[in-house]
Backbone bond lengths (Angstrom), bond angles and torsions (degrees), N, CA, C in turn:
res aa  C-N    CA-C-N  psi(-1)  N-CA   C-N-CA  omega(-1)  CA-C   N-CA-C  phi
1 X - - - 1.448 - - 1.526 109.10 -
2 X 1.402 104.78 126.79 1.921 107.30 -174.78 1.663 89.18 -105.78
3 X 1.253 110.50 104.23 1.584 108.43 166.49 1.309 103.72 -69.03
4 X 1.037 129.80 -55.40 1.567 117.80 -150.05 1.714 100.23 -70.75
5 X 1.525 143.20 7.31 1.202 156.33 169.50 1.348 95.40 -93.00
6 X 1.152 129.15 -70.42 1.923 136.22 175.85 0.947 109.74 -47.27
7 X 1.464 133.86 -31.58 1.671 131.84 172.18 1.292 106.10 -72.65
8 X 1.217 125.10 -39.34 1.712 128.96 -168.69 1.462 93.44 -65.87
9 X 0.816 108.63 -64.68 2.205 112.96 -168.22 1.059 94.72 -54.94
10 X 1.127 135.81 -61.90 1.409 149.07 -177.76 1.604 108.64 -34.23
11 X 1.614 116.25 -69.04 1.361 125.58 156.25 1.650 117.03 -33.64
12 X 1.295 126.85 -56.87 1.135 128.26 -144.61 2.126 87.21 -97.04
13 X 0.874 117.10 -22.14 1.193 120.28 -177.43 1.958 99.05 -80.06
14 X 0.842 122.31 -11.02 1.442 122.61 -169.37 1.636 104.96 -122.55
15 X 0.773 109.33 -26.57 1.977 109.97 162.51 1.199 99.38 -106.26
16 X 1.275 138.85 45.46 1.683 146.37 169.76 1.662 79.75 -99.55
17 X 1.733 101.73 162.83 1.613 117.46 -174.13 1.635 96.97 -86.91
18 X 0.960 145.97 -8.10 1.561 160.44 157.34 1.253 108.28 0.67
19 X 0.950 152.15 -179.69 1.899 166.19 124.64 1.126 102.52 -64.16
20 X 1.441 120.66 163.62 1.335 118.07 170.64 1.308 142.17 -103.77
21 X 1.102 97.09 29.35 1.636 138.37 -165.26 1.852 91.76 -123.25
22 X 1.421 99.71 -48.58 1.755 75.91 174.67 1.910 143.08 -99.21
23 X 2.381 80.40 -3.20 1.250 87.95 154.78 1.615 125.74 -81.09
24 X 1.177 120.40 -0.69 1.803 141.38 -178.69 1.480 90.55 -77.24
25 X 1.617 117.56 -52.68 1.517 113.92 -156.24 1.952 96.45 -71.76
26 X 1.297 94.60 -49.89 2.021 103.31 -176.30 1.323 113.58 -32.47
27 X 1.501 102.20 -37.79 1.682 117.18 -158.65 1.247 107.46 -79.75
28 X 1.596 108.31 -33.21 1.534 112.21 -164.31 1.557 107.75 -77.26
29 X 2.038 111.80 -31.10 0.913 127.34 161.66 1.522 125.11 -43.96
30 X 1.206 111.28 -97.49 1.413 133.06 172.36 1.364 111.00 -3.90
31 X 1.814 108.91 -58.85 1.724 116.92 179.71 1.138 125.22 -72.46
32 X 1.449 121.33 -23.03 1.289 143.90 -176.20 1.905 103.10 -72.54
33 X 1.453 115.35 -44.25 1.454 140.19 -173.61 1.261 90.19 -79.83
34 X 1.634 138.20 -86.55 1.032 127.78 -165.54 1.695 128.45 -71.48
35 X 0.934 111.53 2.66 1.734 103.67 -173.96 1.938 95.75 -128.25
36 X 1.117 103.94 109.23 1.590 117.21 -169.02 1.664 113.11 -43.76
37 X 1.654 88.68 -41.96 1.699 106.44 -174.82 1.970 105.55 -72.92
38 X 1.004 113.75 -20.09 1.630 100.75 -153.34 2.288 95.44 -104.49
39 X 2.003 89.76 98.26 1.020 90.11 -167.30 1.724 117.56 -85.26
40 X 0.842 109.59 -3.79 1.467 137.24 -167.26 1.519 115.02 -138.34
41 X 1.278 126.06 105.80 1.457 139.42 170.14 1.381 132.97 -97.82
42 X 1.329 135.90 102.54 1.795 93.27 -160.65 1.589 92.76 -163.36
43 X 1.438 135.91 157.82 1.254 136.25 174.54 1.426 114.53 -115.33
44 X 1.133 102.11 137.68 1.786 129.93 -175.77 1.721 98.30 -99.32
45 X 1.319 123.94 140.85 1.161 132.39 149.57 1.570 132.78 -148.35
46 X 0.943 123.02 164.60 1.432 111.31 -169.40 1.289 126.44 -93.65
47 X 1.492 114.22 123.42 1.518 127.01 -159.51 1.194 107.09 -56.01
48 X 1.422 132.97 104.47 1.396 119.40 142.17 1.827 92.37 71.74
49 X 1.926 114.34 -152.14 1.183 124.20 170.68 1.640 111.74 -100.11
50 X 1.234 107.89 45.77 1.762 124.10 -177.45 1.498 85.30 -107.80
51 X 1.420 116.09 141.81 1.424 164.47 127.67 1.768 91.90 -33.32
52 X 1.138 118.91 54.46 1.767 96.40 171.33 1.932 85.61 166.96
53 X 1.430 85.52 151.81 1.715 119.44 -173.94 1.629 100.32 -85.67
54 X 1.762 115.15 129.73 1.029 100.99 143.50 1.505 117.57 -138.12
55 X 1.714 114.65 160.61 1.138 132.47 -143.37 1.813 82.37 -78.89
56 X 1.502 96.72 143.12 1.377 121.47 144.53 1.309 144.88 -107.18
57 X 1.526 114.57 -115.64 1.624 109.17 175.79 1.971 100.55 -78.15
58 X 0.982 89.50 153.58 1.404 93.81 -179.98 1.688 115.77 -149.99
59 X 1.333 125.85 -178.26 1.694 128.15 177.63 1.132 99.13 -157.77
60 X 1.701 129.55 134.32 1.155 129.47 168.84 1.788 107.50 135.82
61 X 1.067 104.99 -159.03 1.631 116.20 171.17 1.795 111.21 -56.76
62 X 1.006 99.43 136.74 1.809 96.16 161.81 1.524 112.66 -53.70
63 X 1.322 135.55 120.56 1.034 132.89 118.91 1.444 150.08 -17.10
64 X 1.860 135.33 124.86 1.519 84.16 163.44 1.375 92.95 -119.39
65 X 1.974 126.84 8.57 1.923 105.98 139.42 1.071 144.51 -44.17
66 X 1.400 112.47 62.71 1.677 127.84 -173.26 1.720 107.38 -72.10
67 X 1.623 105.54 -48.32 1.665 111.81 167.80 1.536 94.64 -106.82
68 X 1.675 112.16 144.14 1.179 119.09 151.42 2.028 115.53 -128.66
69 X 1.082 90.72 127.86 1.636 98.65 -173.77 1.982 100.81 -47.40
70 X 0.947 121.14 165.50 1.433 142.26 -176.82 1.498 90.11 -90.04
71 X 1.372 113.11 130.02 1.719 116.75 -174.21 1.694 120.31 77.77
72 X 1.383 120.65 -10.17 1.240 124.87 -169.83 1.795 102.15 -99.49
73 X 1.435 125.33 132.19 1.354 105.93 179.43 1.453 110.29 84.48
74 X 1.402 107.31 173.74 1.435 134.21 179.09 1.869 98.36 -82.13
75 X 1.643 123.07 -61.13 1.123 124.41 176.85 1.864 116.52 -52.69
76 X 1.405 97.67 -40.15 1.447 99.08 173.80 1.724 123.49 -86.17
77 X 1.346 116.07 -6.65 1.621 104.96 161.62 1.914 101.87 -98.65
78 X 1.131 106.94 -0.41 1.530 95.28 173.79 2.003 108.16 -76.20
79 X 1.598 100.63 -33.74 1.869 111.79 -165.38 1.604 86.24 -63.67
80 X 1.540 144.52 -33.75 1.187 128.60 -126.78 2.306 81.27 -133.12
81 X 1.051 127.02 -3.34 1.389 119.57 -168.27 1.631 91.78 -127.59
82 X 1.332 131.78 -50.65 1.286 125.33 147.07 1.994 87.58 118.79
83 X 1.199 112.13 -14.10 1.730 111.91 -167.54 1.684 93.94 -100.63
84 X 1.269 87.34 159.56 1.966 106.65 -175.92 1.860 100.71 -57.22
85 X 0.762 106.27 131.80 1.752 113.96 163.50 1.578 120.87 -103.29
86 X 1.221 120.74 113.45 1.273 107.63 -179.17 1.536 106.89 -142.66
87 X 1.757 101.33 129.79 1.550 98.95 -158.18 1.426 100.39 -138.81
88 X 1.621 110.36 115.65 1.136 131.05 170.84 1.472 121.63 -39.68
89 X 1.254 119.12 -69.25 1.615 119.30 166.19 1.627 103.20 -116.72
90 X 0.972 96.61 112.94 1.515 135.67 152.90 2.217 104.38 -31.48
91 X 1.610 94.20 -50.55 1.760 82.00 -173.53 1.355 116.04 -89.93
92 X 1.516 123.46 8.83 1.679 136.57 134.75 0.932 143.50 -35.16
93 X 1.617 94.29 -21.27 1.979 114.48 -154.05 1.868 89.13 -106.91
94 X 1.307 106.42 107.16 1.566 98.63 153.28 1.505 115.48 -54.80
95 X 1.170 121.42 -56.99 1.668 128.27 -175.09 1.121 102.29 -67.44
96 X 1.357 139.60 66.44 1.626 120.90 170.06 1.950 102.79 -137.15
97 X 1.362 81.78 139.09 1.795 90.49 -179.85 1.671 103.35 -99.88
98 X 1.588 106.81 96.70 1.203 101.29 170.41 1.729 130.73 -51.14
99 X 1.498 100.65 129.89 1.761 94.16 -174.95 1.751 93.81 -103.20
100 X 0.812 135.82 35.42 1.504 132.84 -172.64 1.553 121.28 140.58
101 X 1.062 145.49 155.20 1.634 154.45 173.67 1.794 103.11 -66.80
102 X 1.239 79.58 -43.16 2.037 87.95 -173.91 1.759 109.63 -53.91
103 X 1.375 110.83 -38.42 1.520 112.57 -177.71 1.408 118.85 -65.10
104 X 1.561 99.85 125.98 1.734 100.79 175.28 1.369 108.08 -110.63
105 X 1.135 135.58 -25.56 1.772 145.95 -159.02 1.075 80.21 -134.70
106 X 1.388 86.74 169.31 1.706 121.66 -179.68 1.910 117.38 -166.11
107 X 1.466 142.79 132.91 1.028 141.73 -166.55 1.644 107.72 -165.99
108 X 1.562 84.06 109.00 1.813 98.83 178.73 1.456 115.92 -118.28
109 X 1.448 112.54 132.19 1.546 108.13 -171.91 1.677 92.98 -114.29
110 X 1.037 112.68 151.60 1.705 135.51 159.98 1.467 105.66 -54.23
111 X 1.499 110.58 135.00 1.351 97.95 147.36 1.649 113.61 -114.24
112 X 1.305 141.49 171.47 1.149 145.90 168.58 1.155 139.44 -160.57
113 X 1.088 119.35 132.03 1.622 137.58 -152.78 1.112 102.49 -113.54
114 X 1.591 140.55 142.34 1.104 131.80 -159.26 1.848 139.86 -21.45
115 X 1.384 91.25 78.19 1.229 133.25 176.87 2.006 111.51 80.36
116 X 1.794 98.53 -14.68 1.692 92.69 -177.59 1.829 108.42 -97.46
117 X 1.107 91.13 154.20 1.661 99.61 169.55 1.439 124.56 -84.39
118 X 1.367 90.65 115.57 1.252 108.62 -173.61 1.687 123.22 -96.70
119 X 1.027 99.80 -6.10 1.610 121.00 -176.77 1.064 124.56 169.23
120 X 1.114 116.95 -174.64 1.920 144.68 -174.21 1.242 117.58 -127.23
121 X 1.651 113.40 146.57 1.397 120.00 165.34 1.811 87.21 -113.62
122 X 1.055 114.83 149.18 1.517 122.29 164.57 1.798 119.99 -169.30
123 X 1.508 83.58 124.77 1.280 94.79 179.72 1.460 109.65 -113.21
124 X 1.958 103.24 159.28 1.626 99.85 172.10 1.445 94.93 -136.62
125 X 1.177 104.01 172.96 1.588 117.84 -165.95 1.279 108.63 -145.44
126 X 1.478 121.85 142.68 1.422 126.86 170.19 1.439 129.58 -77.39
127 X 1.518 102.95 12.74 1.325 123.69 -176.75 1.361 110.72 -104.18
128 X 2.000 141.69 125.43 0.791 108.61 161.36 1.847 112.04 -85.06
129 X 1.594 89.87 -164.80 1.714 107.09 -165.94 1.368 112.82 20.63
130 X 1.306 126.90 87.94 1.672 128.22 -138.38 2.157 76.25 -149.48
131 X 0.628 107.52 -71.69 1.657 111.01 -156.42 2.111 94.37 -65.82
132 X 1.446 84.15 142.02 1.605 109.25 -179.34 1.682 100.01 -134.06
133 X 1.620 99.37 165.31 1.677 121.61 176.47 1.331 87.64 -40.59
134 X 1.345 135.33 -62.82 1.458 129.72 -141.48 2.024 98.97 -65.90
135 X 1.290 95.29 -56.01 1.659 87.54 -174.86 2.207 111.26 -58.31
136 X 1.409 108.34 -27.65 1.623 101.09 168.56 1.318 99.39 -61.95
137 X 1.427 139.26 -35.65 1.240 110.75 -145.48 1.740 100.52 -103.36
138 X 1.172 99.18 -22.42 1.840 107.99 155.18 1.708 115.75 -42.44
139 X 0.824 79.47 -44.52 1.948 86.09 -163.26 1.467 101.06 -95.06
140 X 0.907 132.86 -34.45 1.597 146.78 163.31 1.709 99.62 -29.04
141 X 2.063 98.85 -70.53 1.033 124.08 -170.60 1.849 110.72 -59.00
142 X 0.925 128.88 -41.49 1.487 142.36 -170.77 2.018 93.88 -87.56
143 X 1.175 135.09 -29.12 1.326 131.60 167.24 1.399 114.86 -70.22
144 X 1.138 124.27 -14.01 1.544 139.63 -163.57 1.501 97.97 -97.52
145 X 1.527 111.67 -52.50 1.341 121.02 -166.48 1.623 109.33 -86.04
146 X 1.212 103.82 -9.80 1.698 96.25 176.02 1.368 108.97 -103.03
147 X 1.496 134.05 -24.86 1.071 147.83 163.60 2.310 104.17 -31.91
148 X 1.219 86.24 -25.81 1.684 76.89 -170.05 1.377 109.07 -99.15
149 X 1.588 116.27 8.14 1.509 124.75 176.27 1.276 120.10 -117.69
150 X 1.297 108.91 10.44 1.832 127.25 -139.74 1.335 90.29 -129.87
């Protein structure tokens, strides 16, 4: 994985003249295409003044976690703990809302907009123990940079 190549697209995909709904969709794309492991791409945000996540742009399998309660899941103890979650095997996790049999990992970053969380990037993969520093600090990096369009 060449981050500093994934940051550039990444960059240039987010100061593109786009909507922001279709720089959300590019993003979900792009990572989904370039990173072999990341089978599932997709953004979580928080409904309205509801206690609970709902799904946005996304890449991968249909879903049917469209709402996820705050505390429920990997996406929902990330809305309510506010720090990156990243979980090697998935069938470890008492709290986990299976999205499919195929998923072994799982890795959700915060996003945040003046200082509150406003959402999630989260991906899952059919790989277990699949996610490294480099992919947190990918997604870290791309939560930072959307935070200023968001």
């Amino acid at each position: 994985m060449n981050i500093d190549i994934l940051q550039q697209q990444i960059d240039k995909i987010i100061s593109s003249n786009s909507t922001r709904d279709e720089k959300l969709q590019a993003i979900c794309d792009y990572l989904e295409k370039e990173i072999s492991y990341y089978d599932w791409v997709g953004f979580y945000f928080k409904n309205g003044d509801k206690n609970e996540l709902k799904l946005a742009q996304y890449t991968g399998e249909e879903t049917e976690h469209t709402i996820i309660p705050f505390g429920k899941g990997i996406c929902g103890q990330v809305a309510l703990s506010n720090e990156n979650f990243v979980v090697q095997d998935v069938s470890a996790q008492e709290n986990y809302i299976s999205c499919g049999w195929k998923v072994k990992s799982e890795i959700v970053i915060p996003i945040f907009v003046a200082g509150e969380n406003i959402g999630q990037i989260d991906i899952d993969s059919h790989t277990a123990n699949t996610f490294s520093a480099k992919d947190e600090a990918l997604l870290e990096y791309i939560c930072k940079k959307l935070s200023n369009i968001l």
